[in-house]
C-alpha positions in Angstrom: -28.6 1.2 -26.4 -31.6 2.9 -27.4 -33.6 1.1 -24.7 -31.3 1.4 -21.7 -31.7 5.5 -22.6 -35.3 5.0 -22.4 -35.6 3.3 -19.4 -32.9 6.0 -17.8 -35.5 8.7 -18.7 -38.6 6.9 -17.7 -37.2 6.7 -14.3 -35.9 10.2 -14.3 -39.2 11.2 -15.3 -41.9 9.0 -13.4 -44.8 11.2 -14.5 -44.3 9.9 -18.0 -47.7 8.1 -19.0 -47.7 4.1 -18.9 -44.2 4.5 -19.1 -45.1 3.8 -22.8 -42.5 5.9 -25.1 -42.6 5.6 -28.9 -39.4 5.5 -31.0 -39.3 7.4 -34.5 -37.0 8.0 -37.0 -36.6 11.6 -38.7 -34.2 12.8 -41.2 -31.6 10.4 -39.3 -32.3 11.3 -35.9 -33.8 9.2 -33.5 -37.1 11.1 -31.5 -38.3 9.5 -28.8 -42.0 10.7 -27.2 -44.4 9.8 -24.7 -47.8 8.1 -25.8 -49.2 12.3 -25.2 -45.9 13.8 -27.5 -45.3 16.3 -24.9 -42.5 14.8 -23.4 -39.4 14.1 -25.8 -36.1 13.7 -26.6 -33.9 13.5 -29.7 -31.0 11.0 -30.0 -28.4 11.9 -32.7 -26.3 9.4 -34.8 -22.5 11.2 -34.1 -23.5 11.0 -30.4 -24.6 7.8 -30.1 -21.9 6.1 -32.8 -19.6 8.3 -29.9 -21.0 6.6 -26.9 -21.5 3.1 -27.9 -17.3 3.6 -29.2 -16.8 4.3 -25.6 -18.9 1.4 -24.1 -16.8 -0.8 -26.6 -13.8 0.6 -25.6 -14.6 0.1 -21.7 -15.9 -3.6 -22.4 -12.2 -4.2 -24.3 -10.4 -3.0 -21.0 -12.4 -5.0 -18.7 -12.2 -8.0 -20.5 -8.5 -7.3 -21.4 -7.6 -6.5 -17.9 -9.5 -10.0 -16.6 -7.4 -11.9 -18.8 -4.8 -10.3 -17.4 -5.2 -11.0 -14.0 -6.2 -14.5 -14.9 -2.7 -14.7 -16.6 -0.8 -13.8 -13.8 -3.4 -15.9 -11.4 -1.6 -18.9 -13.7 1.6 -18.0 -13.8 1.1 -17.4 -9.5 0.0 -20.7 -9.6 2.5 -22.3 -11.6 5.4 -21.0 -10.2 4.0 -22.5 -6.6 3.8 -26.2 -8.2 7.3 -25.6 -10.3 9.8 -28.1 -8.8 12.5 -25.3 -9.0 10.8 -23.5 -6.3 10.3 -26.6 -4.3 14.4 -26.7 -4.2 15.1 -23.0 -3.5 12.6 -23.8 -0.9 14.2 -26.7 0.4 17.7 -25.2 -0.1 16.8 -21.9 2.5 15.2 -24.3 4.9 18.0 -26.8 5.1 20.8 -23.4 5.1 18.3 -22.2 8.4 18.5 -25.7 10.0 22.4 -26.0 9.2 23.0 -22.4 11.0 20.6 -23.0 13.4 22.8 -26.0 14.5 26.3 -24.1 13.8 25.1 -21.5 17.0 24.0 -24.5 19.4 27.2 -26.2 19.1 30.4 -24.9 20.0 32.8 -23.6 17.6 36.5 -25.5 19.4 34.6 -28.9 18.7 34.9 -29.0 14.9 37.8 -27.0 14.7 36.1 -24.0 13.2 38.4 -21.5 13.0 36.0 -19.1 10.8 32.5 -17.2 12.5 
């Protein structure tokens, strides 16, 4: 964590020398400087215990919402292989055919009385 805030700030700052920045430790508080100490920054415990909470917390969804999609990816898939919906399937394609067929032919030949 410390790194990736490093790198943020030498590309913020180009002008930093050899894009060299030295990492110290004072009275619990993280200091970073440049090789000249002019250019610094102080990184405090409660803020970053805060931040790297929050990246946690935003892996946790992401992975959490991943399974989730590849949960209902399955359960997509699986409910196209089930045989059940290969019969409802076959059931509303043979109830098409069979009205399909009841409009072609005339109702006085079967002695339909109903329609």
């Amino acid at each position: 964590m410390v790194q990736a805030q490093v790198d943020a700030y030498i590309k913020e700052h180009p002008y930093v020398t050899n894009k060299m920045m030295r990492v110290e430790e004072h009275n619990g508080n993280i200091i970073v400087s440049d090789d000249t100490g002019t250019n610094r920054f102080v990184m405090y415990p409660e803020l970053m215990r805060k931040e790297y909470a929050a990246s946690q917390q935003k892996l946790a969804e992401a992975a959490q919402a991943q399974k989730d999609a590849e949960r209902a990816q399955k359960i997509a898939d699986a409910n196209k292989r089930a045989p059940i919906m290969q019969v409802r399937k076959a059931r509303e394609e043979a109830r098409k055919r069979v009205q399909e067929n009841r409009k072609k032919v005339p109702k006085y030949i079967y002695g339909r009385k109903d329609d």
